[in-house]
N, C-alpha and C positions, 0 to 999 in steps of 0.2 A: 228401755231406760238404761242410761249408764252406769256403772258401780257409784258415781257421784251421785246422782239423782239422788237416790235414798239416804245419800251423807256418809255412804262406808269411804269413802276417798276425800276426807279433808281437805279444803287447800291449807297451804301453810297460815300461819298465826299471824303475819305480818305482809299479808297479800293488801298491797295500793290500792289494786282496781281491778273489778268485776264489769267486763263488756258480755252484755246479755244482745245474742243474735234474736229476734224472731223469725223464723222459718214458713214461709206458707208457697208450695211448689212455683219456685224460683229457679229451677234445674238449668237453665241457660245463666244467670247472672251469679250462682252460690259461689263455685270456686274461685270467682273472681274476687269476688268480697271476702270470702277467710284467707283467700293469700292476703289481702292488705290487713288481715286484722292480725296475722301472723308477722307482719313485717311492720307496722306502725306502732304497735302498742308496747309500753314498757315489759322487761324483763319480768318473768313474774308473775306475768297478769291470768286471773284466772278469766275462762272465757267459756260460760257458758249457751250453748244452741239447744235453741228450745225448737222443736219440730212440733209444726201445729198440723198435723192431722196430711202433712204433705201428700199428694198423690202422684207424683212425680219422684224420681229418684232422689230428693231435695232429701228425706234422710239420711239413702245409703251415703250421702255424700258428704254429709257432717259426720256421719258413724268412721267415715274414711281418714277426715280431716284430724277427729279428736286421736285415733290410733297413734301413739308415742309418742302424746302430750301430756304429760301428768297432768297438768291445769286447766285441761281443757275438757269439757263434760258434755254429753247429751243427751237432752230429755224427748221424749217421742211421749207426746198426749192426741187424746181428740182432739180435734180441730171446734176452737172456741175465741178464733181471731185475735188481733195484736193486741189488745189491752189485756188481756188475759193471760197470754203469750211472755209479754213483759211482765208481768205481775209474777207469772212465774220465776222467772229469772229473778228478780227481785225479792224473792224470798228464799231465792238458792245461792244468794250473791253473799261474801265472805269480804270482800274488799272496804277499803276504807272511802272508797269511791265508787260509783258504779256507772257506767256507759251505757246507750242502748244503740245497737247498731240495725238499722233492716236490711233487709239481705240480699238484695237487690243495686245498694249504695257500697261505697269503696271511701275506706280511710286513707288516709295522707298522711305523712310524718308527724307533721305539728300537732296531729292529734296529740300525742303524746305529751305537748309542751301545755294542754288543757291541767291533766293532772298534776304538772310539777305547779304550776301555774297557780291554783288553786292551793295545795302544801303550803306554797311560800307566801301567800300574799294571807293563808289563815281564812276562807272564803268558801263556803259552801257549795257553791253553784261557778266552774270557767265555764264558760261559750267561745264558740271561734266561728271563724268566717267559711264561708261554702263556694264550693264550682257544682254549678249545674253542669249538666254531661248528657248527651244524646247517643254516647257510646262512641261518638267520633270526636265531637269537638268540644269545648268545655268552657265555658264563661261564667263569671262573677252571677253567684244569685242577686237578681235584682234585690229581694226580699229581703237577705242576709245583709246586704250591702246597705239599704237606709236603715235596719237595725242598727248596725257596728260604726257605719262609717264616722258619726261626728262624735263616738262617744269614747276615754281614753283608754289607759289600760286597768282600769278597775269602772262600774260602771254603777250607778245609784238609779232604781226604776223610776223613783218620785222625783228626782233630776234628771235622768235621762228616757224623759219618754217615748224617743224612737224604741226601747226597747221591748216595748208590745207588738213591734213587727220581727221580733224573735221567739217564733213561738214554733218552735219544730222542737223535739226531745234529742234529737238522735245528734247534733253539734253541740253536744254539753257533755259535762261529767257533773255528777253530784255530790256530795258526802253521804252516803249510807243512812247514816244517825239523821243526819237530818231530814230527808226523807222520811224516815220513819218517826220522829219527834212529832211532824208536821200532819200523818197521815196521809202522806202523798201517792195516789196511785192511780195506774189511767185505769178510766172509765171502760167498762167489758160489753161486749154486743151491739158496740155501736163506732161509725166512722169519725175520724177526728178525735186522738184519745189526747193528741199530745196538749191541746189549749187550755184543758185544765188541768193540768198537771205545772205547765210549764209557766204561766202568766202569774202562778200562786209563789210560785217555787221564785221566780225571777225576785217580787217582791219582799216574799218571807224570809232570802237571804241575806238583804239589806245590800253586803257589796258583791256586784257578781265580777271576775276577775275574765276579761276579754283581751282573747288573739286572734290577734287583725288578719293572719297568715291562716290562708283555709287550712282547715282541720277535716275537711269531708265532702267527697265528690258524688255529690245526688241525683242519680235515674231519673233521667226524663222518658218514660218508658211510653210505647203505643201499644195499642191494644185496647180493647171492649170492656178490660178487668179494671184499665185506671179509673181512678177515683173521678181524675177530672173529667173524663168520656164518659160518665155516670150524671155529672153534674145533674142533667135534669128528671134527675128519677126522684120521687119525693123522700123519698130514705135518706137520700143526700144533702138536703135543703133541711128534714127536719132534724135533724142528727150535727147541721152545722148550726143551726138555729142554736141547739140546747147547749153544744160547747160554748155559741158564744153568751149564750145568757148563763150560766156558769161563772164562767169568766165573768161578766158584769154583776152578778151575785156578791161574788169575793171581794172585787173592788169598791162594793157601796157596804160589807159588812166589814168593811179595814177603813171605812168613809173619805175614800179616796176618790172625789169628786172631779177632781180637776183629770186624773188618772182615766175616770170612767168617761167622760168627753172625749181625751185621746183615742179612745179604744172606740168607741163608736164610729168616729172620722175614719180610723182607719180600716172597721169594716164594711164600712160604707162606698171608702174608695174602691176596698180589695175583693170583698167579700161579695156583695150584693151585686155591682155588677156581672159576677160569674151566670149568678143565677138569674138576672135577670134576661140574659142572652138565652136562658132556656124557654121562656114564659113561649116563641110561640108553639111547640111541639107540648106544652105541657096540656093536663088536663085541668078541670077545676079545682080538685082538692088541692093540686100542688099552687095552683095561683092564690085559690087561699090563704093555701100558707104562708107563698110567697108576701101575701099582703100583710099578715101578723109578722112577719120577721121586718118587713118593712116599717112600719110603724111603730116596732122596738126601737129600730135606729132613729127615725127623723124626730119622735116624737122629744120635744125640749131641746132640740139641738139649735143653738144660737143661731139669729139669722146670718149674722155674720160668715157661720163657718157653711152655711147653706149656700153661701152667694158665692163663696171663694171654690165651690166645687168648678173640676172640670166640666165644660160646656156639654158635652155629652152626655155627661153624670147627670149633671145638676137637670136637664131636659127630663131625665127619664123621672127623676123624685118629683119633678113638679107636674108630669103626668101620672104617678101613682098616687099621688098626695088628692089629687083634685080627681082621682076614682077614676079618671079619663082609659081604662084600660085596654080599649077596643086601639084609641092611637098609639100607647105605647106600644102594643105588642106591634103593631106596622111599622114603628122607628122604629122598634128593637131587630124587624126583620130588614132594616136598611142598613141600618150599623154595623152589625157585630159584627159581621165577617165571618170564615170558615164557620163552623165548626164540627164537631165529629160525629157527632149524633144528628146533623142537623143536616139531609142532602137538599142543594140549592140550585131547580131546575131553570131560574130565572137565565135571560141572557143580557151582557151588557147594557143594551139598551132600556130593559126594564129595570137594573140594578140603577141606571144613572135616573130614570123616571122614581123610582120608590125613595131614592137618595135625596133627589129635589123636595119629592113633597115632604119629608119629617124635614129641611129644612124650615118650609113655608109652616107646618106644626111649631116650628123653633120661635121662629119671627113673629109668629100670633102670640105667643107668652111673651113673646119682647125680653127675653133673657139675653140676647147679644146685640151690639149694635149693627147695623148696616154693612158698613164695611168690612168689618170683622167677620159677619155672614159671608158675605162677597168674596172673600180669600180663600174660606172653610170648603164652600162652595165648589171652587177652582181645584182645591187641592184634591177634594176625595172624588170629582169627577175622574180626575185625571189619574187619579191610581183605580179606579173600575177601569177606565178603557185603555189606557195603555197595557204593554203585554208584560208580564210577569217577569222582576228582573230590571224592566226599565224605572228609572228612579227621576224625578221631577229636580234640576237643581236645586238647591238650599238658597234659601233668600241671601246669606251672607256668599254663597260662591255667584249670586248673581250678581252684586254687587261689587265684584270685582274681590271679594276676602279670599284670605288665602286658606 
């Protein structure tokens, strides 16, 4: 632990903002992310790195970074995961602001435009916008982008309810006090700390102050360790399950009704399809579960916004809905495409056979019309057998568009 950790090294009395790193053996991505936290963040800023039990050189190399930083601190604990991690930091934070950065991800200048952002407009909680990054190339988070896109520069949850698809911690600053007014803290020993923490916090601020200008370049990382290559372990299904009921906890004790709908739709769209692409490697208990998390969402959900689901979607709910689980798991092994847990010994020819029959599944519910079958049809034969790379023109370049 640093001479900070235990509090012999003050930050000064009029410290802005406390960006708390978590650290968990990141030894290829660290120095990348405290150079940008060393070059993005206001003058001043204290910045402490919490070392969770790394076993990787990931501490010697914050012990490295903090050297002739006054402001800069590190903590070295057992390994007790990010909610814990940050919770730490959060009770060693001195600012009138606090960050959470993971260490694996890379700040951008504008970060910094969070905090003045938030000073000026009087606002507990700036957010800003994201680039996902694969370490080579970087594009607009989808996620990030239907949160922000239609909302202005200050942003109201109960008018702006895209903003429950801003649910990450680490593109925000907070106010300290308010934080702690609120008892806000992530959840410890389990995956997905930031949802409740963050959908509470969006609301409990009333106005949240947003810039449009990404503030935070987010790791698309591969490997056996990501969360999303875990998708179908049941830790991960029950651990997302209880963030989001959590969340719809808060939202029916604030009796935010119209709020708690949004939130469903949208983990219905985002959320449940992940998992439901796991169902055919899984076992029973996790299909289990998978079925209690499912009938969290559909259950009361207006017909309306049932029928307006994407055709894929909406196929799979009206075969879990109707218990049909033996067909969905055979759509879902036609659909989903890659994925990383999931090796797919089939060949073309039986991907285009398995593809046809969940359509004939489709057309027995009668959810699409004919035609519309017919096109669906066309398109996802022809991206199985064509070779990888080859792309189907676009209905408007066939038509002569430009």
């Amino acid at each position: 632990m640093s001479p900070a950790a235990d509090g012999a090294v003050p930050a000064p009395a009029d410290t802005l903002l406390t960006v708390v790193v978590a650290v968990y053996d990141v030894e290829p991505y660290l120095q990348e992310c405290l150079d940008s936290v060393a070059r993005c963040v206001p003058e001043g800023t204290e910045v402490v790195l919490v070392d969770d039990g790394s076993h990787d050189r990931s501490g010697e190399i914050c012990d490295a970074a903090a050297q002739g930083r006054s402001t800069w601190h590190v903590v070295h604990q057992a390994n007790a995961g990010l909610g814990a991690a940050r919770n730490t930091g959060l009770d060693l934070a001195t600012g009138e602001f606090v960050g959470f950065v993971d260490s694996d991800d890379i700040l951008l200048p504008a970060y910094a435009t969070l905090v003045r952002r938030a000073a000026e407009d009087g606002t507990d909680v700036a957010s800003g916008a994201v680039l996902r990054t694969d370490g080579r190339t970087d594009r607009p988070s989808g996620l990030h982008d239907q949160a922000l896109h239609g909302v202005g520069e200050v942003g109201v949850l109960v008018e702006d309810p895209s903003l429950l698809y801003d649910t990450t911690a680490w593109n925000k600053v907070y106010r300290r006090s308010f934080l702690h007014e609120h008892g806000l803290r992530f959840p410890e020993g389990v995956l997905y700390e930031d949802l409740p923490v963050t959908v509470p916090a969006l609301h409990l601020a009333g106005r949240v102050s947003v810039v449009h200008e990404p503030v935070y370049r987010w790791r698309a990382r591969e490997g056996d360790a990501s969360i999303t290559q875990r998708r179908h372990e049941l830790a991960n299904l029950t651990d997302r399950f209880a963030a989001v009921s959590a969340v719809d906890r808060f939202l029916e004790q604030q009796h935010l009704d119209d709020l708690r709908v949004h939130h469903d739709i949208k983990v219905l769209r985002l959320d449940l399809p992940l998992y439901t692409s796991a169902l055919p490697e899984a076992d029973a208990e996790y299909r289990a579960a998978y079925l209690t998390f499912f009938r969290h969402l559909v259950d009361g959900l207006p017909p309306g916004r049932r029928a307006a689901l994407p055709p894929t979607l909406r196929l799979y709910v009206e075969l879990a809905d109707a218990g049909r689980l033996d067909d969905l798991i055979r759509v879902v092994r036609a659909r989903r495409g890659p994925r990383a847990w999931a090796r797919d010994d089939r060949g073309r020819f039986a991907r285009v056979r398995d593809n046809l029959a969940s359509f004939r599944v489709e057309r027995g519910l009668g959810l699409s019309g004919d035609r519309q079958l017919a096109r669906r049809v066309v398109t996802s034969t022809a991206k199985i057998l064509l070779p990888r790379g080859v792309h189907r023109p676009s209905a408007r370049r066939a038509r002569g568009g430009g």
